[in-house]
Steps between C-alpha positions, in 0.01 A plus 500: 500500500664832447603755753308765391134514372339821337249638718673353825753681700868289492648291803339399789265174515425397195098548396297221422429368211154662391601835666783502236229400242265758607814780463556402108129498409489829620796627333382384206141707560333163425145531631351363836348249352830352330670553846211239664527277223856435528514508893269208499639291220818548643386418867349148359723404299782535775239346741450204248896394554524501852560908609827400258649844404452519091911554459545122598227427222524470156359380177330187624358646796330799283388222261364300744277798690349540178398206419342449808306816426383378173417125539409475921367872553382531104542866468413704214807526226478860592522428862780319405688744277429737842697243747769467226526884433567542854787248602658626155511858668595341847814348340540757228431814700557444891756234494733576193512159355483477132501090428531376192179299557227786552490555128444131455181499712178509330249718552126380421276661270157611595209434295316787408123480568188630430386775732147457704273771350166646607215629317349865545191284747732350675732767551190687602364265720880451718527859549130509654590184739827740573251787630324274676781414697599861641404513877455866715631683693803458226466342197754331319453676136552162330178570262693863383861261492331233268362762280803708463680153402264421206469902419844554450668115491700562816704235672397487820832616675432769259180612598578474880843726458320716365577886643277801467761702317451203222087575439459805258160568464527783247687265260279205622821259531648304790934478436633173608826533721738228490311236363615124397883527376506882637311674209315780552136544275165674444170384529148590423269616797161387438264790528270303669749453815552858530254573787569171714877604427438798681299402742744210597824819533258662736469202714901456460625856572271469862722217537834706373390744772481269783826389401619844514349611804668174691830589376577198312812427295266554121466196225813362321641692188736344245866544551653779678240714429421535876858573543511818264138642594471418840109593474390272215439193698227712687346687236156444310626479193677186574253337669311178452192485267383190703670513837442254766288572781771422793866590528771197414842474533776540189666164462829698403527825688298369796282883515128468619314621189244521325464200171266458178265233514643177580463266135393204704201665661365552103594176417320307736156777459559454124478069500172569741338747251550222214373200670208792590445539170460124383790521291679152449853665384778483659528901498740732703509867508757474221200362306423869489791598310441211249145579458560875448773456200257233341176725510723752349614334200127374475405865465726557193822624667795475361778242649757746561257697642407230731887432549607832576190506757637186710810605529661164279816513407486318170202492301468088475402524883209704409422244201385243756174665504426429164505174550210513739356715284489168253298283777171374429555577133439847496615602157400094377130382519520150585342208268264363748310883540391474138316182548366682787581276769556081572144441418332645222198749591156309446267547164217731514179290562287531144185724548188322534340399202231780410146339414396414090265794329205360368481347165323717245324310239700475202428596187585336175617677225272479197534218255691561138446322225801300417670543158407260247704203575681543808409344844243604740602795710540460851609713800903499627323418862307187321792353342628215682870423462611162392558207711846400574572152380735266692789415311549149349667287766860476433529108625374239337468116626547385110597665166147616293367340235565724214240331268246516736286841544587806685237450754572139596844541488531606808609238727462540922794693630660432847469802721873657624493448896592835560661819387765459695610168306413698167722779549739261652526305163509769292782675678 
């Protein structure tokens, strides 16, 4: 292990392990949630060797906590990409060791799959179960949260961090601090949010002057921003849009404070709102984001539209949409809809028969002398067509007797059993 570890000051005991990972995460202004990860992948995977310090480990050891996390815990292949990324930086980063074998590891690839969408009824019907759910004195605005998520196709970390210095009214657009990978962005602010918007910064600056009236230390700003305006931590401007009703604790500076909406709280109101609803999907509040980009490219909008909307990087992330755009045929009408359905649709009954007029008498047309020599006249309706005449039988017990007459000629013929034997013969 080296002497000296950036963020750590040199000689004296050496720190521990995860206090020395906890230092280079932070140097490298990787996020909170990156510094958790790694902490606990780290933690289990020197916990699944025995408390063994990682330096006395090597290849096999790595190999073998992974494949314990793939075939006896059966994570995700993301999951496991995450346990791999971090032992990677624990080697890499914290304990200078660059092995020939850490390029030769594999990482899995995850499958990319279909997001769970919702339609405009059932979006509507989850953010009425979400009202429901908002108990007095102090609601939890998780009916205003899921609405600004569709509205605007927020994350949800997004939506809670969000600060009042962010919501411009005038402009009708929310800016997104910081989001996924650190980009900044600008949203649409549905004009139909604009009055519980406001109502919802009235409820949080009575809690913004509570907090000022107590003396607390303000809400957490990026960087050293507190540092070099020592007043910005307590101001309104950098307040939370959805702050949480009690005071909590910072895990890294330790200050009693107030913090945005905690993402489990909305997680857990959000799965109750859907099973509510009678919706069998398994939906989340990212369904919300999903459902928003897909409604939008429904409408007409254009993908980079769309793209630049979400915040994506590279436009084939965006493309996923338009493959659920494709389910349930919507550009193909499928074969069976023309026959209109597995049975066929019953015949119209024929209309009764309607009852015979009365016969008039009828009248014969007046006689004409027929020309001189041709045949009596007689009317088309009189004339009787000829009889048909069975043909002469085809099968004959012995040869006819050519000298004798036509009529007695005709010797007894033996009937053909049945069709079937005729066609049969001739065929």
């Amino acid at each position: 292990m080296p002497t000296s570890t950036p963020g750590l000051p040199p000689g004296g005991d050496p720190p521990r392990l995860l206090d020395v990972l906890r230092a280079q995460v932070r140097s490298l202004h990787y996020s909170l949630r990156t510094e958790e990860a790694y902490v606990h992948w780290v933690r289990a995977f020197v916990r699944y060797h025995g408390l063994r310090h990682p330096a006395q480990m090597s290849r096999d050891e790595v190999e073998a906590f992974l494949t314990w996390l793939a075939v006896e815990r059966r994570v995700a292949p993301a999951t496991h990409r995450q346990a791999l990324s971090a032992l990677l930086f624990l080697y890499q980063k914290v304990l200078r060791l660059h092995l020939p074998w850490m390029d030769d590891i594999g990482r899995p690839q995850p499958q990319r799959r279909l997001p769970v969408v919702l339609s405009h009824d059932e979006v509507a019907r989850v953010l009425a179960a979400l009202d429901e759910r908002a108990a007095p004195p102090e609601p939890a605005p998780y009916g205003l949260l899921g609405r600004l998520l569709y509205g605007s196709g927020l994350r949800l970390l997004e939506g809670l961090r969000l600060r009042v210095k962010d919501v411009e009214f005038e402009r009708r657009a929310l800016v997104v601090r910081e989001g996924k990978g650190g980009k900044d962005r600008v949203v649409m602010l549905p004009a139909a949010l604009e009055a519980p918007l406001r109502e919802q910064l009235r409820r949080a600056h009575r809690l913004w002057a509570a907090d000022r009236a107590q003396g607390l230390a303000g809400v957490a700003v990026p960087h050293a921003l507190e540092r070099k305006f020592a007043r910005a931590a307590e101001s309104w401007a950098w307040h939370w849009v959805f702050p949480q009703a009690s005071v909590s604790v910072d895990p890294r500076s330790g200050l009693h404070r107030r913090h945005h909406l905690l993402e489990g709280g909305f997680q857990r109101a959000f799965k109750a709102a859907v099973e509510a609803a009678g919706i069998a999907k398994p939906a989340s509040p990212h369904t919300l984001r999903h459902s928003f980009a897909t409604h939008l490219l429904l409408a007409g909008y254009d993908i980079r539209t769309v793209q630049e909307l979400l915040g994506h990087a590279d436009v084939s992330t965006t493309m996923i949409y338009t493959h659920v755009l494709r389910l349930g045929g919507g550009a193909v009408r499928s074969p069976l809809d023309a026959m209109g359905g597995l049975a066929p649709a019953p015949l119209p009954k024929p209309p009764p028969p309607s009852p015979m007029p009365p016969l008039r008498p009828h009248r014969s047309p007046p006689a004409m002398a027929p020309a001189p020599g041709a045949a009596p006249f007689a009317p088309r309706a009189l004339q009787r067509p000829p009889r048909a005449r069975e043909p002469a039988p085809c099968y004959h017990a012995d040869p006819p007797d050519l000298r004798q007459p036509p009529a007695a000629s005709r010797p007894s013929c033996r009937p053909t059993p049945n069709c079937t034997a005729a066609a049969t013969s001739v065929s």
